[in-house]
C-alpha beads as a LAMMPS data file, in Angstrom:
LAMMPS data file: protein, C-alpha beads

111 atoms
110 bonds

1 atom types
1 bond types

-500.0 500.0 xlo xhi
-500.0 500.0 ylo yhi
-500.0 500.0 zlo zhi

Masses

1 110.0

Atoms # bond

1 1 1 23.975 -150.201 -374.531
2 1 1 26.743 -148.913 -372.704
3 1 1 30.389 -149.445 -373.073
4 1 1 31.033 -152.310 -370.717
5 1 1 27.885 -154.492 -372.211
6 1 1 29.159 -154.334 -375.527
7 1 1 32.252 -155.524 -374.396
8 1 1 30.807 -158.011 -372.300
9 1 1 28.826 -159.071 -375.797
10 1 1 31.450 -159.173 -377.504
11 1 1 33.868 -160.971 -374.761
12 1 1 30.541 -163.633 -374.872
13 1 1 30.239 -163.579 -378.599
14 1 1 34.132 -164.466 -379.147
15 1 1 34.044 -167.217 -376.318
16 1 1 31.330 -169.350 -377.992
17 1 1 32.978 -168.330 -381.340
18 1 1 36.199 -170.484 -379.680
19 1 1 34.281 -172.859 -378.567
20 1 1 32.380 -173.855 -381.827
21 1 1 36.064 -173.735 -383.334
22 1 1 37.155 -176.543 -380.710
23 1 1 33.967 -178.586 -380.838
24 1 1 34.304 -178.139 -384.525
25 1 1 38.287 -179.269 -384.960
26 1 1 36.982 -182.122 -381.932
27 1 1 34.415 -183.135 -384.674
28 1 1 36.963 -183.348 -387.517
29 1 1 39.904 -185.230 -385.489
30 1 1 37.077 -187.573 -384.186
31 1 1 36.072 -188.407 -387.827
32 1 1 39.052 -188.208 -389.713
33 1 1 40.698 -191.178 -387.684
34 1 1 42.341 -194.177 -389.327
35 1 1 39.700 -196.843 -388.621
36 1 1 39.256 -199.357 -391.479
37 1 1 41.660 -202.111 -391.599
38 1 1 42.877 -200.925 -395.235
39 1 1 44.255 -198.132 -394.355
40 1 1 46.253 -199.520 -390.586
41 1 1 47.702 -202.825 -393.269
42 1 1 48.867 -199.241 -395.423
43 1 1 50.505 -197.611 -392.695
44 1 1 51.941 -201.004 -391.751
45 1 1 53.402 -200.912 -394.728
46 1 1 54.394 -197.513 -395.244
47 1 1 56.090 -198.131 -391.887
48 1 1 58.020 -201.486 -392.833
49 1 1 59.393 -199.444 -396.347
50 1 1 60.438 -196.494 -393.609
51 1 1 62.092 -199.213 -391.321
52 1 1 63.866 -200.917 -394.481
53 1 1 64.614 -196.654 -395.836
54 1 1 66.572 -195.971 -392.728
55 1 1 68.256 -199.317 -392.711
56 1 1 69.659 -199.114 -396.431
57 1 1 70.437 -195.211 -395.226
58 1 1 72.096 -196.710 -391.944
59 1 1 74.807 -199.028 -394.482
60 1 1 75.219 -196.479 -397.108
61 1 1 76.605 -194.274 -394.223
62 1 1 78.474 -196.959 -392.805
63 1 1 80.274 -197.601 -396.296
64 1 1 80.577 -193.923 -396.755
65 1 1 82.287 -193.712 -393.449
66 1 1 84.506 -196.941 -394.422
67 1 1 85.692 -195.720 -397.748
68 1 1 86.792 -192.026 -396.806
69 1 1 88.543 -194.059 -393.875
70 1 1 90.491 -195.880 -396.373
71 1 1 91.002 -193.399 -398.698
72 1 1 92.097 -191.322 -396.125
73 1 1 94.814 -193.494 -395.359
74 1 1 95.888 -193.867 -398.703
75 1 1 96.115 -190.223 -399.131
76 1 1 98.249 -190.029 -396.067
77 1 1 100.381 -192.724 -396.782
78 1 1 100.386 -191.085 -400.637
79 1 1 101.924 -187.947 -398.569
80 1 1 104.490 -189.574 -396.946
81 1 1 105.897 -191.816 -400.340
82 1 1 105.666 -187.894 -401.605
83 1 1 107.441 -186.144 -398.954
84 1 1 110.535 -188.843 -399.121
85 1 1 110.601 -189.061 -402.746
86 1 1 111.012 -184.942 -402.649
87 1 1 113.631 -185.094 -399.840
88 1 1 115.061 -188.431 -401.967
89 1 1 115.514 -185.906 -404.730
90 1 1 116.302 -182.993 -402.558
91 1 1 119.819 -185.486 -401.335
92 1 1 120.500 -186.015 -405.358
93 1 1 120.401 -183.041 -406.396
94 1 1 122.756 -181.556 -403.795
95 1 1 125.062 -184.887 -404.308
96 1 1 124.982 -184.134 -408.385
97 1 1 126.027 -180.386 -407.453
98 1 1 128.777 -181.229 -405.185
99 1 1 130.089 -184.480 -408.001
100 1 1 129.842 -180.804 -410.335
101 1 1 131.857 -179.246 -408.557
102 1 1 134.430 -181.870 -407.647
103 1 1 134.436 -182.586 -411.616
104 1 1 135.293 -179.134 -412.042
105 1 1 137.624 -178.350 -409.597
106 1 1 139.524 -181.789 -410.916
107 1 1 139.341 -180.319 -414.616
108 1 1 140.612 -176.606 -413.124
109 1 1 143.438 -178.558 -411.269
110 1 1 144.417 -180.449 -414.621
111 1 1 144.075 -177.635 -416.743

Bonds

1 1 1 2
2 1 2 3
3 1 3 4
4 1 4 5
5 1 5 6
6 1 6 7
7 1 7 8
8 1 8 9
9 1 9 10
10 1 10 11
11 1 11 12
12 1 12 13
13 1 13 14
14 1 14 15
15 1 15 16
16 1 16 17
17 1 17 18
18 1 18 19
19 1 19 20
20 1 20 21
21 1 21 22
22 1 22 23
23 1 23 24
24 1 24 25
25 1 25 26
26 1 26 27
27 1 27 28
28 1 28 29
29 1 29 30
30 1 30 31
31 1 31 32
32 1 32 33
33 1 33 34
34 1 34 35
35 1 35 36
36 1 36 37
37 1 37 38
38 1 38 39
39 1 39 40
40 1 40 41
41 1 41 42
42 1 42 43
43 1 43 44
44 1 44 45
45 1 45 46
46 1 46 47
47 1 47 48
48 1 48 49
49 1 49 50
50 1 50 51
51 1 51 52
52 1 52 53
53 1 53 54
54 1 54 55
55 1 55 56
56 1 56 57
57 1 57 58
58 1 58 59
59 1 59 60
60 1 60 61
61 1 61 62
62 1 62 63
63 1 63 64
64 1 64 65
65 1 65 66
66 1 66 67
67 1 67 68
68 1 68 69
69 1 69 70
70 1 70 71
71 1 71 72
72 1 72 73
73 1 73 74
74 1 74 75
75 1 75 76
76 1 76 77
77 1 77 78
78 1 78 79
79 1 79 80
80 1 80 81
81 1 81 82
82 1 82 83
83 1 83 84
84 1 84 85
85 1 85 86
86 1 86 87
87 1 87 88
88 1 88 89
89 1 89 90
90 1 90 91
91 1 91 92
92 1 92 93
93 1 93 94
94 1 94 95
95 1 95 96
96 1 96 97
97 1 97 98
98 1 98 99
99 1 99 100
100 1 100 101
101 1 101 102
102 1 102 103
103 1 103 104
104 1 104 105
105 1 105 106
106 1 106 107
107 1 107 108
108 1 108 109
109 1 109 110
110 1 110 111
């Protein structure tokens, strides 16, 4: 046997080696089919829990979504009560330093 026979051989050899592997996987998706009527009412079911999964998933997000709207608006409006309590101070503070110094100058004046 010469080179190009054996690889003709083996070129033969691996086809009907691929095509016992596709008769064979043919054979097993052929068989391994849902076909009783237990297991399609299963897979009904397992399909109606899915359906009802997503759709308690589907509201959780939608509260989710709802809350952190809210309590994003309460943070902003907490923010803003913030910001004008601090510039609230901010004005009192400079109006108690220039009453200080007014006081002062009055006792200096006095004195």
């Amino acid at each position: 046997m010469n080179r190009t026979e054996f690889v003709f051989a083996i070129a033969i050899i691996l086809f009907v080696a691929f095509c016992l592997g596709w008769f064979m996987h043919w054979l097993v998706f052929r068989f391994s089919r849902v076909s009783s009527p237990e297991d399609m009412t299963e897979m009904d079911e397992m399909a109606r829990a899915l359906h009802e999964a997503e759709e308690a998933r589907d509201t959780a997000v939608g509260y989710l979504q709802e809350r952190e709207s809210e309590l994003t608006n309460q943070l902003t409006q907490t923010e803003a009560e913030l910001r004008a309590a601090m510039e609230g101070l901010r004005e009192a503070r400079h109006e108690a330093d220039e009453l200080r110094a007014y006081i002062e100058r009055q006792n200096q004046g006095a004195s």
